[in-house]
N, C-alpha and C positions, 0 to 999 in steps of 0.2 A: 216374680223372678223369671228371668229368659234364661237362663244356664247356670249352671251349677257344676263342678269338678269339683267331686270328692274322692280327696286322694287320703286314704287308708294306710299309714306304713303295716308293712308284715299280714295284708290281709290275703289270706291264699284258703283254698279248699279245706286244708286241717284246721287252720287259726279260727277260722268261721265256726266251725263248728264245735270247738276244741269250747270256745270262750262259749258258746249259744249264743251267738249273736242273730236268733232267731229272726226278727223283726227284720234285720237287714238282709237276713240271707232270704226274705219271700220275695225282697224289695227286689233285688238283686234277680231274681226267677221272674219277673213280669218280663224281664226284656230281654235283650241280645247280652249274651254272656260271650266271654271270650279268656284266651289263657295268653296275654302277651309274653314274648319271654323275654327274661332281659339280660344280660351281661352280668350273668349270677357270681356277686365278689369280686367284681372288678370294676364296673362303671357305674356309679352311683344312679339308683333307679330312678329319681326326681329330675335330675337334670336332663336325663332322657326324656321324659314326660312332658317338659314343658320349654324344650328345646329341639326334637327330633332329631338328634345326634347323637353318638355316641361319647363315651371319652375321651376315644383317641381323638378327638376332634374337638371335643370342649374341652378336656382339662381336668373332666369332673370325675375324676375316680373314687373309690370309695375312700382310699387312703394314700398317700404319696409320700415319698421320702425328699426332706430338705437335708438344709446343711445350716446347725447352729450350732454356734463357737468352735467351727471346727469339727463336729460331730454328725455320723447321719440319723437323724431323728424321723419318727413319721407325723403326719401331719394330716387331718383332716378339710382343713381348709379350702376346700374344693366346691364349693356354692354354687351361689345363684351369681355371685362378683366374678368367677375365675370363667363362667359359662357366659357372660357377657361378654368380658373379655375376648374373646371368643371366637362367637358366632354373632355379636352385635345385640347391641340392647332392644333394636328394632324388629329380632327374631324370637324373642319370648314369647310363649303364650301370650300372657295377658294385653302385651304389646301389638302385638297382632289382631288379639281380641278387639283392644280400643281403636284400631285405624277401621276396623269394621266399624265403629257408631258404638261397639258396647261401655255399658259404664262398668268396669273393674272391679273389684275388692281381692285381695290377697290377704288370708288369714292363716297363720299356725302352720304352712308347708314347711317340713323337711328342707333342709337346706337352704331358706332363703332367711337372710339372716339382717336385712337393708332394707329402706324402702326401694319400690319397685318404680320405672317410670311408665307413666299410662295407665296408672291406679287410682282408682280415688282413696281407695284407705292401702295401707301393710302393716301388718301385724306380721312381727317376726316370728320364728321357730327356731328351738336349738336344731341341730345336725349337720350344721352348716362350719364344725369348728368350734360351736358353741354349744356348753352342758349345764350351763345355769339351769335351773329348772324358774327361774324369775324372768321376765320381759324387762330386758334394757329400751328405757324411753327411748334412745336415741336410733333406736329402728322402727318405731313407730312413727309414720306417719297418716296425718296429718298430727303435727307433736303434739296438738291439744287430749286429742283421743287417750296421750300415754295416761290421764287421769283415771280412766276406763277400768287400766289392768292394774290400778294402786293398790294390793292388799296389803296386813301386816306381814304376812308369810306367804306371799306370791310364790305360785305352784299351777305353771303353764308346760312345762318342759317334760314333764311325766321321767324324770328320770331318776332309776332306782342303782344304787350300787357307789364305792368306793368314788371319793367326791363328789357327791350327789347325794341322795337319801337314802338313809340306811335304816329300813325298819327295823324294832326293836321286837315287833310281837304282831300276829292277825290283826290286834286291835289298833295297835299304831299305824300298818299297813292303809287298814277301812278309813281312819279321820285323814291320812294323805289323800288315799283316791276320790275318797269326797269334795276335800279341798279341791281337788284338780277338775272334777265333773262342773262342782257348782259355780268354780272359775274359771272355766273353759265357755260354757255354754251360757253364762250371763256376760260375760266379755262379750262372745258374739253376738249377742241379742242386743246389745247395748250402741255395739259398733254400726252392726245392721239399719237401729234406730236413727240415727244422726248421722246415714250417708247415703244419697238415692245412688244405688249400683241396680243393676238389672243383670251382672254377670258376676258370679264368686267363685274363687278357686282357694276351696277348704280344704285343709290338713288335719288330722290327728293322729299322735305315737299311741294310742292309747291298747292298741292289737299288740303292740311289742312288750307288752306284758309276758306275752307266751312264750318268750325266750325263754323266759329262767324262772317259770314254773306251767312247764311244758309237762313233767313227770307228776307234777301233782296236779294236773287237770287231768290227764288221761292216764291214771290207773288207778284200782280202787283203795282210796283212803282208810288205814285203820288207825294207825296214830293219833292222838288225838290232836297236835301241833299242827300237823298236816292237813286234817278234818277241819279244824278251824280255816288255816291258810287257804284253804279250797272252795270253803264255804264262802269267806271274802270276798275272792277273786268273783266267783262266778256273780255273785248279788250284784258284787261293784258292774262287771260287765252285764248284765239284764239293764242296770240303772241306765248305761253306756248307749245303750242299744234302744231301751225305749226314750231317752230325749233329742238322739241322735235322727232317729223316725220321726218323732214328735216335730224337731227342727223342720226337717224337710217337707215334714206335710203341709207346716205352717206356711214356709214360702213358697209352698207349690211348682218347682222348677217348670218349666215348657221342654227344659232339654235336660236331663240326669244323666253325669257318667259317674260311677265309681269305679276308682283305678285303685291302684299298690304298685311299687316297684317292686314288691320280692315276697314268695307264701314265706312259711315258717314249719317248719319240721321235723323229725327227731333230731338231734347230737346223738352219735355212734361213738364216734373215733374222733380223737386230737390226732392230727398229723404238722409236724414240726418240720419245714421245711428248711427252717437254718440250720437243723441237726441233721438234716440232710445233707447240706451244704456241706456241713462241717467233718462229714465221714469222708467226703470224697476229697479234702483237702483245701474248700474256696474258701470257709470264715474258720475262723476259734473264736473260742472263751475270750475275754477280756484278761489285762495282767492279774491275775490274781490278788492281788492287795488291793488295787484298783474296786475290783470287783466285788470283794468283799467287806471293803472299808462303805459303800455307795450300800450295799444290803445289809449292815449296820447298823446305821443312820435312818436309813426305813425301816424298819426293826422300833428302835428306838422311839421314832414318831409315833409309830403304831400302837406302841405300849401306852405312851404317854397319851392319847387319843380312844384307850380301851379296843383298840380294833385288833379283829386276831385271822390275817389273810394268810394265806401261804404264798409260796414263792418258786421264781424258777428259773432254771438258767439262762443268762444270757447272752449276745454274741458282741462281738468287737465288729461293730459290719464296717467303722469307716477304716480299716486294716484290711479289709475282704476282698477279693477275688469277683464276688457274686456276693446278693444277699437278699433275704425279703422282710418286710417290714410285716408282716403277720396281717388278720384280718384279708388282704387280699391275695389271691391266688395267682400270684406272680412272682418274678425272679427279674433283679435288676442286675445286669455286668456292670461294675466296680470302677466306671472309668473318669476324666477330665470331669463329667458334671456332678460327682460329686469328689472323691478324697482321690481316686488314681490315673491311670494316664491316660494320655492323648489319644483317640482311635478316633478311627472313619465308620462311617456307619456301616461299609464294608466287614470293616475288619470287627467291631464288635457283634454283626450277627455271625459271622465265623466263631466268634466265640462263644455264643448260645449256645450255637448249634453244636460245638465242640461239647458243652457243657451236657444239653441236654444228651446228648450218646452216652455222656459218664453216667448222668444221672438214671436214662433207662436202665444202662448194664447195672449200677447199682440195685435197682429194684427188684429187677429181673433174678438178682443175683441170691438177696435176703426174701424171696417169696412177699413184696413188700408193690406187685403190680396191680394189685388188685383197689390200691388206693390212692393209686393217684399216675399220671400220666406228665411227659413234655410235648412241647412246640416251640423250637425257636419262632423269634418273632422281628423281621427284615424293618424299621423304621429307622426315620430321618434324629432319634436321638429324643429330638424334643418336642412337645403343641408349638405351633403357631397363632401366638393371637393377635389381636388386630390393628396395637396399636406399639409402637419401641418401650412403651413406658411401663405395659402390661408384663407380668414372669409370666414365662413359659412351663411349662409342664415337663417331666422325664418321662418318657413314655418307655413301659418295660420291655425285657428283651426276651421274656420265656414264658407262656403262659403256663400256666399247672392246670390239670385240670383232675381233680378231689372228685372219689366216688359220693356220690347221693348219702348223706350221714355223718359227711367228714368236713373238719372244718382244720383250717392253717391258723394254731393261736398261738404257739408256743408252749402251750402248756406239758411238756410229757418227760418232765425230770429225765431229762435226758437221753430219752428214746425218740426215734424216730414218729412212731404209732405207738397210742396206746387207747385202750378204751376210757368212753367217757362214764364216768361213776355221777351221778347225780346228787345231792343232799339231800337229808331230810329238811322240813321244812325249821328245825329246831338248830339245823344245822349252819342252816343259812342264814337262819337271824344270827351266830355265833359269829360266823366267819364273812358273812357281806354278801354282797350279790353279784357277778360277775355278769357279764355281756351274756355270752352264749354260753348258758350253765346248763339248759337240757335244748335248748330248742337251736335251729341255724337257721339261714337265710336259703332258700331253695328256690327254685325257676319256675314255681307254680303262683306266679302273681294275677290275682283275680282281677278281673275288668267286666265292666257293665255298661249299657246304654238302656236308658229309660226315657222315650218319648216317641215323636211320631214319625224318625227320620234313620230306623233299625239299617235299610239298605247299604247306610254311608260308616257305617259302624264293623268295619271288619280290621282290626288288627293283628297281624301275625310276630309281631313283635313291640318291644316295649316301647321303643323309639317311633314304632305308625302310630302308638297312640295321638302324638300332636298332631297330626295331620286329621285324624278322624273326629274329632273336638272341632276342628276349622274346617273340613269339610261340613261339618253339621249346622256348625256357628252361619256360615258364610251361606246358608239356603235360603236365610229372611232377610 
């Protein structure tokens, strides 16, 4: 093998060590280490990686608000299809890779959810819009390969929580992550066999474990639920670590990089930014019968389901003024592109900006500066992609910018700030698993270069990473 990109989600300084991903972190210390940063909760880290553009330029945020039946919903769907659209199919890594002479493979990234062109194989990943934890044939390419990934209980997706897998017990946890190692790593081996590629750009979620039992990896376990839970994790992760090593030594890259879009590190503080909104006058509550006829009915599923989640207020955002769609660290003005009125790009950063001065004096106000900040933010409204047929993107009008520990999820029964309370591990098989239940996404994303072309390898952000890949690539 002439190159190799392993792309790591959630692999940063704490995760590495948090999990012992020993083997990987010496691999990692032969070479040129680097901290790229990247557009932490706002521009989704993948498409940076393997596009060298940002969001506002691809489309690819971490999360974005549409408009269904009337309503502003948020949406994932921000890929490897919307970064095309884009910046051109011809601008991809891999695409670029192959006008070089290299031969391709695309396996299990983040966010690409299609086959790729100038691949010899794609194997899809969820995070693209997509939480299956299964491989849909129909983004496999070449389609014969989809035989590859036929289990009874396909388990590629690694993902843990409310629709998705809900372990029951440590012991249920172990036979999932088994499932997912032994079908992860014979997938590849299998794909590898029956495709001559000389170039592969490898994915695995399997770091983002660390979210949501961040607390039971780093502190000491007396519990016995916990003991167990911990014990798990770390075995599953040594297993992780040593076929992962084992992989790599076998194909021997000439060029290693290992990348991350984003570390992982403590959860502090929920900060509630629509309840923000909502003190200074831009959203409310939904109508009330409305509102509580809709958390009924989920209620109800959940009974009928055994599931026992809590719940939290929500906002009427297509009524609003301003709103945000949680998960990303932004604030949208309320206007023509989705439920309210006609504005110039003029006139709605005038009203960021008017916003954001409410919103400082508010903070300012409740001793409440210390966790989070604004910036208006001056654009044309929408992305431009490259073709009439492609949607464009809403590009926000205020960034937030969340101290180190704090995350925008909605979570805080109607507080602005609240602290984050972690579960036991007893507690979490009871009630599910949420996204970011101790652990967040943080600006400490690990990168690596392993071979003999260290020089070409400087990074200062997430987005040079493409460049220093094809700077390296492009030296033979």
């Amino acid at each position: 093998m002439k190159l190799l990109v392993l792309g790591v989600d959630g692999l940063g300084e704490e995760s590495l060590r948090g999990l012992g991903l020993n083997r990987l972190a010496a691999l990692i210390n032969q070479g040129q280490r680097a901290n790229p940063e990247p557009d932490n909760v706002v521009s989704r880290g993948w498409p940076e990686i393997y596009s060298g553009v940002s969001a506002y330029e691809s489309g690819a945020f971490f999360q974005i608000p549409v408009l269904s039946k009337g309503r502003i919903v948020p949406t994932q769907k921000t890929g490897a299809d919307v970064v095309s659209d884009h910046v051109g199919a011809q601008a991809l890594l891999w695409t670029r890779l192959h006008a070089m002479g290299y031969r391709v493979g695309v396996f299990g990234l983040p966010t690409v959810s299609h086959p790729q062109p100038g691949c010899e194989f794609t194997f899809p990943a969820t995070g693209a819009g997509s939480f299956s934890n299964s491989t849909e044939s129909m983004g496999v390419y070449p389609k014969e390969f989809a035989r590859l990934a036929r289990y009874s209980q396909a388990n590629h997706g690694l993902r843990i929580g409310h629709s998705a897998f809900l372990p029951k017990n440590a012991s249920d946890l172990d036979g999932w992550l088994r499932d997912h190692l032994s079908q992860y790593f014979f997938t590849l081996r299998q794909t590898l066999r029956h495709s001559d590629v000389d170039a592969l750009v490898l994915g695995t979620r399997f770091v983002t474990l660390f979210y949501k039992f961040r607390h039971i990896l780093s502190e000491q376990a007396t519990d016995s639920t916990d003991v167990a839970l911990k014990e798990t994790i770390l075995q599953a992760a040594d297993d992780f670590d040593f076929e992962m090593s084992k992989f790599i030594s076998d194909i021997s890259p000439r060029d290693l990089f290992v990348v991350s879009d984003h570390g992982l590190g403590e959860l502090k503080y929920h900060v509630n930014i629509n309840e923000l909104l909502r003190r200074v006058g831009y959203i409310h509550y939904p109508f009330i019968v409305s509102r509580n006829g809709r958390l009924l009915v989920r209620r109800l599923k959940d009974t009928v389901k055994g599931v026992n989640r809590p719940y939290f207020s929500s906002y009427d955002l297509s009524s609003s003024k301003a709103f945000s769609i949680g998960y990303t660290d932004v604030i949208y003005i309320n206007d023509s592109r989705f439920t309210g009125p006609e504005m110039s790009s003029e006139q709605r950063f005038n009203q960021a900006a008017s916003l954001a001065e409410i919103l400082s004096a508010y903070v300012a106000a409740n001793d409440l500066s210390q966790f989070i900040a604004f910036k208006p933010l001056r654009n044309a409204g929408k992305t431009a992609p490259l073709t009439a047929n492609a949607s464009s993107i809403p590009l926000p009008d205020i960034r937030c910018f969340l101290a180190p520990g704090c995350v925008n999820l909605g979570r805080t029964h109607g507080k602005v700030v609240e602290a984050n309370q972690p579960s036991s591990a007893a507690e979490m098989f009871d009630k599910g698993f949420f996204s970011e239940h101790s652990g967040i996404k943080t600006s400490d994303a690990l990168a690596a270069y392993i071979g003999p072309s260290e020089e070409r390898f400087q990074p200062g952000k997430l987005t040079e990473l493409y460049d220093a890949v094809l700077r390296v690539a492009e030296r033979y």
